[in-house]
C-alpha positions in Angstrom: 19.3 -17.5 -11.9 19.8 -20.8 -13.6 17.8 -21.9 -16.6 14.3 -24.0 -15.5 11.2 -24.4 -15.1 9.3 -20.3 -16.4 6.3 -19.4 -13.8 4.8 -15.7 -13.5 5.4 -14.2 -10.1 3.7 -11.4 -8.7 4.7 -9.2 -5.5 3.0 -7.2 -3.1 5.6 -5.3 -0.7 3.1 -4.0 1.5 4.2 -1.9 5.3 4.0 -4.6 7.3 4.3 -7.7 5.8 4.7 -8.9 1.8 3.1 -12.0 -0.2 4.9 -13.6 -3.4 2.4 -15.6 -5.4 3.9 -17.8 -8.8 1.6 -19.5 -11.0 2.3 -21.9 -14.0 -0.7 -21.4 -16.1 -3.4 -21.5 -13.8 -1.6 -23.8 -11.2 -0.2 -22.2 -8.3 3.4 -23.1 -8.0 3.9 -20.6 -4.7 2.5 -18.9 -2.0 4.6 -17.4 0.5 3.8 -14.5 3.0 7.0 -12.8 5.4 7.1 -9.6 7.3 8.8 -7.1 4.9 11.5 -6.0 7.3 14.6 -4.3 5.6 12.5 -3.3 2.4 14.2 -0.2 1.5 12.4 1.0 -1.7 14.8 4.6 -1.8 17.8 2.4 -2.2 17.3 1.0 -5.8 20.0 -1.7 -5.1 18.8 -2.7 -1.9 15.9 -3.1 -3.1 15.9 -5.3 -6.1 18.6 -7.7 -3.9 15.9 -8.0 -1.1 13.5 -9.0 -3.8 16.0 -11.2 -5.4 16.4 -13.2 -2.1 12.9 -13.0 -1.6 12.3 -14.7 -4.8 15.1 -17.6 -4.5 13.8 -18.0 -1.1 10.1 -18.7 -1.8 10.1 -20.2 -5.5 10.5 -24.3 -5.3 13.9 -25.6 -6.8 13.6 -25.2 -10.6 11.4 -22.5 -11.1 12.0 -19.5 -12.2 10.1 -15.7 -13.0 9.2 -15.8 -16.8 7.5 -12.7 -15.8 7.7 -10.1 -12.2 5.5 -7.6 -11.1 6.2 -6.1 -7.9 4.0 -3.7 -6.1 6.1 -2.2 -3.3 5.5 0.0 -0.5 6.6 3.8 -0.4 7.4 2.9 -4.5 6.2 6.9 -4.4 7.1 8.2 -8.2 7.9 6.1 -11.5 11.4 7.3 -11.8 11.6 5.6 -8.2 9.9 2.7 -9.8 12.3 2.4 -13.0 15.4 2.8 -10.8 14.3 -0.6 -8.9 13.2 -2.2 -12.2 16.7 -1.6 -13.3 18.3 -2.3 -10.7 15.9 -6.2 -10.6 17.1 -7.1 -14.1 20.7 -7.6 -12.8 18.9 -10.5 -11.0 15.8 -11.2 -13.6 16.1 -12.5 -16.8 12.5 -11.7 -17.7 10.5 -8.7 -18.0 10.0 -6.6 -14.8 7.1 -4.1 -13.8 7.4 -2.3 -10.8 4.7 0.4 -9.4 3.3 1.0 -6.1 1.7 -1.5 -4.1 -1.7 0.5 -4.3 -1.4 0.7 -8.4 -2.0 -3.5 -7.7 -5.5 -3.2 -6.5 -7.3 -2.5 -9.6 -5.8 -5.4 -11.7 -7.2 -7.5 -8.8 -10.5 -6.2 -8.5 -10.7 -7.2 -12.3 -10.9 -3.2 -13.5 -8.8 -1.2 -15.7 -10.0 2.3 -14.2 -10.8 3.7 -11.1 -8.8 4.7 -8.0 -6.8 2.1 -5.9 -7.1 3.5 -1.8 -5.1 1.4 0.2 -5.3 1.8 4.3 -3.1 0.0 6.4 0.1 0.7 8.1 -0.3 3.9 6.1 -2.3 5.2 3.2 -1.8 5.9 -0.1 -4.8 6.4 -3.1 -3.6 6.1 -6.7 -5.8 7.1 -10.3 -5.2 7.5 -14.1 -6.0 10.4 -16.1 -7.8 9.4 -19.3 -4.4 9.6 -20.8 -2.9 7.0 -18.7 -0.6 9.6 -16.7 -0.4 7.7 -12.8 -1.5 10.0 -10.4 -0.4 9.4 -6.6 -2.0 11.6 -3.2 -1.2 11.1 0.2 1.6 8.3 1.4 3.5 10.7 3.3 4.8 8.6 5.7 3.6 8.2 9.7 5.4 11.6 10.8 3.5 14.1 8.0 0.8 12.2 6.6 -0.5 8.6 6.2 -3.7 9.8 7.6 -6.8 6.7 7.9 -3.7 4.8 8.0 -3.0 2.4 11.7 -0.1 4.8 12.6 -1.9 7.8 11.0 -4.6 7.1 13.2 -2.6 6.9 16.6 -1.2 10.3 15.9 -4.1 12.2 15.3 -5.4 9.9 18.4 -2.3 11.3 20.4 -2.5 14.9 19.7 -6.4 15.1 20.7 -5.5 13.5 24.5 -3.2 16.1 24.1 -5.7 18.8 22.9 -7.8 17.4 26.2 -5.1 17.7 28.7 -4.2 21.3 27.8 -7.9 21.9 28.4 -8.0 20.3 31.4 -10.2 17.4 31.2 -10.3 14.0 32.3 -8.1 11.2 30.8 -11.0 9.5 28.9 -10.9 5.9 27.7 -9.2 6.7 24.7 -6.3 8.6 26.5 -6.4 5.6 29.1 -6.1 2.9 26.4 -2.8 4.8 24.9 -1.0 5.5 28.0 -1.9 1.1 28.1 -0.4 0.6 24.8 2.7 2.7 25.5 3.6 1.9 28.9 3.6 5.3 30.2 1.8 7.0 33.2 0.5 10.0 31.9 -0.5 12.2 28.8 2.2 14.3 28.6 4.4 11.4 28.5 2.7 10.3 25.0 5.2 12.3 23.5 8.0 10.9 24.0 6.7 7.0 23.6 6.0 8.7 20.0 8.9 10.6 19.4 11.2 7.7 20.4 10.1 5.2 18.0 12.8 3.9 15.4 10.3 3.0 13.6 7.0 5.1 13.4 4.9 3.1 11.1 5.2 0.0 12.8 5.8 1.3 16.4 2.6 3.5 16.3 0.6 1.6 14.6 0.6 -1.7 16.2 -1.7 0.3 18.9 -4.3 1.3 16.2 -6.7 -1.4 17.4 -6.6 0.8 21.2 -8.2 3.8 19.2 -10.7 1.4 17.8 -11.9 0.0 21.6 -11.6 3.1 22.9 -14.3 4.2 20.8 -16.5 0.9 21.4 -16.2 1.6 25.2 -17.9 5.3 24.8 -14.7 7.6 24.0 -16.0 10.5 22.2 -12.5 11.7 21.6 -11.7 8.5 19.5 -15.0 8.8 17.7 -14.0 11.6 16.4 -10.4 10.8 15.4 -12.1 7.8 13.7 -14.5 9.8 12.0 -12.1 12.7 11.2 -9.4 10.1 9.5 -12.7 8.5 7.4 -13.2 11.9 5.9 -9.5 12.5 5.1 -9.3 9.1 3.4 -12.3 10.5 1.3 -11.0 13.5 0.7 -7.8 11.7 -1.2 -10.0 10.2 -3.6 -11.6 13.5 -3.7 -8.6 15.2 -4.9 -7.6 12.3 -7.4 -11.0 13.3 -9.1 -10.1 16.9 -9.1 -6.8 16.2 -11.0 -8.7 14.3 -13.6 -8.4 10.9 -12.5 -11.2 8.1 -12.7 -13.2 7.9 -9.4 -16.1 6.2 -10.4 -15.0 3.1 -8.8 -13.0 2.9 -5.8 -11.3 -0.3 -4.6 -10.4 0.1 -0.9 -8.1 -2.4 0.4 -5.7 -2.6 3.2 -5.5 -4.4 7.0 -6.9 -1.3 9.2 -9.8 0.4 6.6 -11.5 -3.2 5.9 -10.7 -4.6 9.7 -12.3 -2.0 11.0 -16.4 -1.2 10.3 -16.2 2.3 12.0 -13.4 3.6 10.0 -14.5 2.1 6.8 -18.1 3.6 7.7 -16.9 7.1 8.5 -14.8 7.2 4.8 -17.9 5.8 2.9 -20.3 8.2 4.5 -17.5 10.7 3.8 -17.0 9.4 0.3 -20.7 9.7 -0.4 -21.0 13.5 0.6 -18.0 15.0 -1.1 -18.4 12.5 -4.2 -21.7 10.8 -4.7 -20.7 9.2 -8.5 -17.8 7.3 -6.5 -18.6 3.5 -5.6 -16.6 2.2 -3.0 -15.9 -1.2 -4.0 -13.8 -3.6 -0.5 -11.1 -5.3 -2.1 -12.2 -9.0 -1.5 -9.2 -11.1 -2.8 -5.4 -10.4 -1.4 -3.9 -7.4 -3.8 -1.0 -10.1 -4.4 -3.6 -11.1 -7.4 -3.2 -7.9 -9.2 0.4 -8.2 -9.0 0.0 -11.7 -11.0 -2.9 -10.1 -13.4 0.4 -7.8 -14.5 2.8 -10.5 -14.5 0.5 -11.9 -17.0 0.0 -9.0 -18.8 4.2 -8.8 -19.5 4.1 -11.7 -20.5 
């Protein structure tokens, strides 16, 4: 990148869609929101060139990073982390952080402990132990985990219209609004609309929003999935406290959990029970402002 104008430039790669932000001082140089298709954080390379484009894409002519912070999407381990940082400073002149996209929630709630719980596309919750070590539960992806996440919650929505049919009951609204979303006829046929998805975060949980309205029209099926998935986002901050991380506050950010009052009502009654000390704090500003809080930091 040629020599200009230095500005600090914080990333959040989130599941769905990802938001640069550059500031000079106070005074936002940038702004710039796309859909973070062909973000492939387990290809290092790949990786830090997407971001590079990403960056020469959104930054005005003669600007450049003086300091990067990137919080990315399934960025699951630090050694995954310091292979993309290595791999960005073939492209970045500057000094580079990169963590997960949950680590950025803290920094912009304006705390320095506590436990980051992001629910979106997927979920993740991230804590420190009082030494600093990162700690990381859940984030397993739409297939195995991501539980309390959009496609996390179609699954589990899925399986108990299954559970129903191989009872023998009625198609309730719930089942109804899936075989909608999916274009298929009948339950059994749920099963292959899932399995046949290239891409099970996004495919799945685009319908998240069918769970959710299946519930308001009187589904006690997706009542329950919604309150089940509440108590397993709970129960990740739950086990962050039991491997020594700091729970006292939790920031909750992420499209479906703070979209959603039911969901984010079922983990905070949930949160409450299993862990009455935790205070469940709604991220209010876009996590894109922790990223630039550790820009600033590096620099």
């Amino acid at each position: 990148m040629q020599d200009s104008t230095p500005v600090l430039v914080g990333i959040d790669v989130g599941g769905t869609k990802t938001h640069l932000r550059a500031v000079a001082g106070d005074t936002p140089v940038a702004d710039h929101v796309r859909v973070s298709d062909g973000w492939r954080p387990h290809e290092p390379v790949a990786a830090a060139d997407w971001l590079a484009r990403l960056i020469a894409d959104a930054l005005p002519a003669g600007h450049r990073p003086s300091a990067l912070a990137v919080g990315g999407h399934a960025c699951e381990t630090p050694r995954q982390c310091a292979r993309i940082r290595a791999a960005l400073r073939r492209h970045v002149d500057a000094p580079v952080l990169v963590v997960g996209d949950a680590e950025l929630l803290l920094p912009a709630a304006g705390l320095e402990k506590g436990v980051g719980l992001v629910a979106g596309t997927g979920s993740v919750a991230v804590g420190r132990r009082a030494d600093g070590t990162p700690v990381q539960v859940g984030g397993w992806g739409a297939v195995l985990g991501d539980e309390g996440g959009a496609a996390g919650l179609v699954r589990e929505a899925a399986r108990a219209c299954w559970a129903a049919h191989d009872r023998g009951e009625v198609p309730d609204a719930l089942a109804a609004a899936l075989l909608d979303a999916f274009g298929v006829p009948e339950v059994p046929a749920l099963g292959a609309a899932l399995e046949g998805a290239a891409d099970p975060s996004a495919a799945w949980g685009r319908h998240a929003p069918a769970v959710f309205a299946a519930a308001g029209a009187g589904s006690a099926l997706a009542r329950d999935v919604i309150a089940a998935q509440g108590r397993a986002l709970a129960s990740l901050v739950a086990l962050l406290a039991r491997r020594g991380a700091a729970a006292d506050d939790v920031v909750v950010a992420g499209g479906t959990v703070l979209a959603q009052p039911a969901l984010y009502d079922a983990f905070a009654a949930a949160l409450a029970e299993s862990l009455p000390s935790a205070r469940p704090r709604p991220l209010r500003v876009p996590p894109v402002e922790g990223a630039v809080a550790l820009a600033r930091a590096l620099g």
